[in-house]
VEXDREN-2710 file (C-alpha; in Angstrom, 1 decimal):
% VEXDREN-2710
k/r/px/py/pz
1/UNK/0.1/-29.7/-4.3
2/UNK/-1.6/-27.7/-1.7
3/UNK/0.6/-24.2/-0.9
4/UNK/2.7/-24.5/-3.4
5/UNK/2.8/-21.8/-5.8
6/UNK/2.4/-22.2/-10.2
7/UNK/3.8/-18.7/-10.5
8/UNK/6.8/-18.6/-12.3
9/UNK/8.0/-15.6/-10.9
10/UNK/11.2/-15.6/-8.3
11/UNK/11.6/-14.3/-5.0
12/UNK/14.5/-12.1/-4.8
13/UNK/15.0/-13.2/-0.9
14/UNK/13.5/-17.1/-0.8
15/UNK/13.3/-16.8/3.2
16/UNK/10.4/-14.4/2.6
17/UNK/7.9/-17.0/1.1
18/UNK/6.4/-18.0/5.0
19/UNK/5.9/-14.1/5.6
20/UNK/4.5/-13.4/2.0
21/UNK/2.0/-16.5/2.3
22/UNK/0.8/-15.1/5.6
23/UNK/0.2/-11.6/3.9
24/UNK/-2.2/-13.2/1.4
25/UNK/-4.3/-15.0/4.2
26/UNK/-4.5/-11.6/5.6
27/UNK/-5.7/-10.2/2.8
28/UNK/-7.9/-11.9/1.8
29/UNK/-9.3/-12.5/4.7
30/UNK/-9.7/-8.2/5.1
31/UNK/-11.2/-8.6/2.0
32/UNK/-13.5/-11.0/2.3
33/UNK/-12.3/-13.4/-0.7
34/UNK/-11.9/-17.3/-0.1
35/UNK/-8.4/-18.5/-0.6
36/UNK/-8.7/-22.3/-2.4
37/UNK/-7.7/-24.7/-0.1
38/UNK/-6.1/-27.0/-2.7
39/UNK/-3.7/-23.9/-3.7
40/UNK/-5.2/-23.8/-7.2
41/UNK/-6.1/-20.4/-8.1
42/UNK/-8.0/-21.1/-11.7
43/UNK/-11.7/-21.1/-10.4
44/UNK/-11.1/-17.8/-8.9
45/UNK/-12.7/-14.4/-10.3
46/UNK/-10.2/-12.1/-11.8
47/UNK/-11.8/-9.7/-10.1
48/UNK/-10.6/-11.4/-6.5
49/UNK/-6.9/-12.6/-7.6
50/UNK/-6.2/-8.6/-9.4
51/UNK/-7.4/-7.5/-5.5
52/UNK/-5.5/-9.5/-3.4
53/UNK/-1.8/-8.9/-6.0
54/UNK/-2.9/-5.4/-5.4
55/UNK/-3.9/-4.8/-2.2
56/UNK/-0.6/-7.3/-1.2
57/UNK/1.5/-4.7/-3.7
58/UNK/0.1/-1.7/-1.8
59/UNK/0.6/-3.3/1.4
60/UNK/4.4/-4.0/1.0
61/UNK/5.0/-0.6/-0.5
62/UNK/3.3/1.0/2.6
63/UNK/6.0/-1.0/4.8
64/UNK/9.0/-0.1/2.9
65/UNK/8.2/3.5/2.5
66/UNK/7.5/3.8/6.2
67/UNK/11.2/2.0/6.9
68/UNK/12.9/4.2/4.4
69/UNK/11.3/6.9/6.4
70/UNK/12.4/5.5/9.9
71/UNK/15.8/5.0/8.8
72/UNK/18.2/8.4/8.7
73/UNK/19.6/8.0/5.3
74/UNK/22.1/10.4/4.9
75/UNK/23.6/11.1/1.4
END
């Protein structure tokens, strides 16, 4: 079952799943926590999986804010 994902929440565009599996590698490797290879995140510190939903959270706010503020919308 490695990569695939217990959460039962639902991605509101399913074509994002590659680009949203890439951001958590990324983060956690910025923050220096060990992703389990077998995809199983119950050995993991709360501490580490709060971080990287967090960090991920802030990260994809950070993008959408800066292309709300590249595109001209005009009301």
């Amino acid at each position: 079952m490695a990569g695939q994902s217990r959460s039962s929440n639902q991605l509101v565009v399913p074509q994002c799943s590659a680009a949203l599996d890439q951001m958590k590698y990324e983060v956690a490797q910025e923050l220096g926590i060990q992703i389990p290879q077998d995809g199983y995140y119950g050995y993991m510190a709360t501490r580490d999986t709060g971080a990287l939903g967090g960090y991920i959270t802030r990260k994809l706010v950070q993008i959408a804010e800066q292309q709300l503020a590249g595109s001209n919308i005009r009301h």
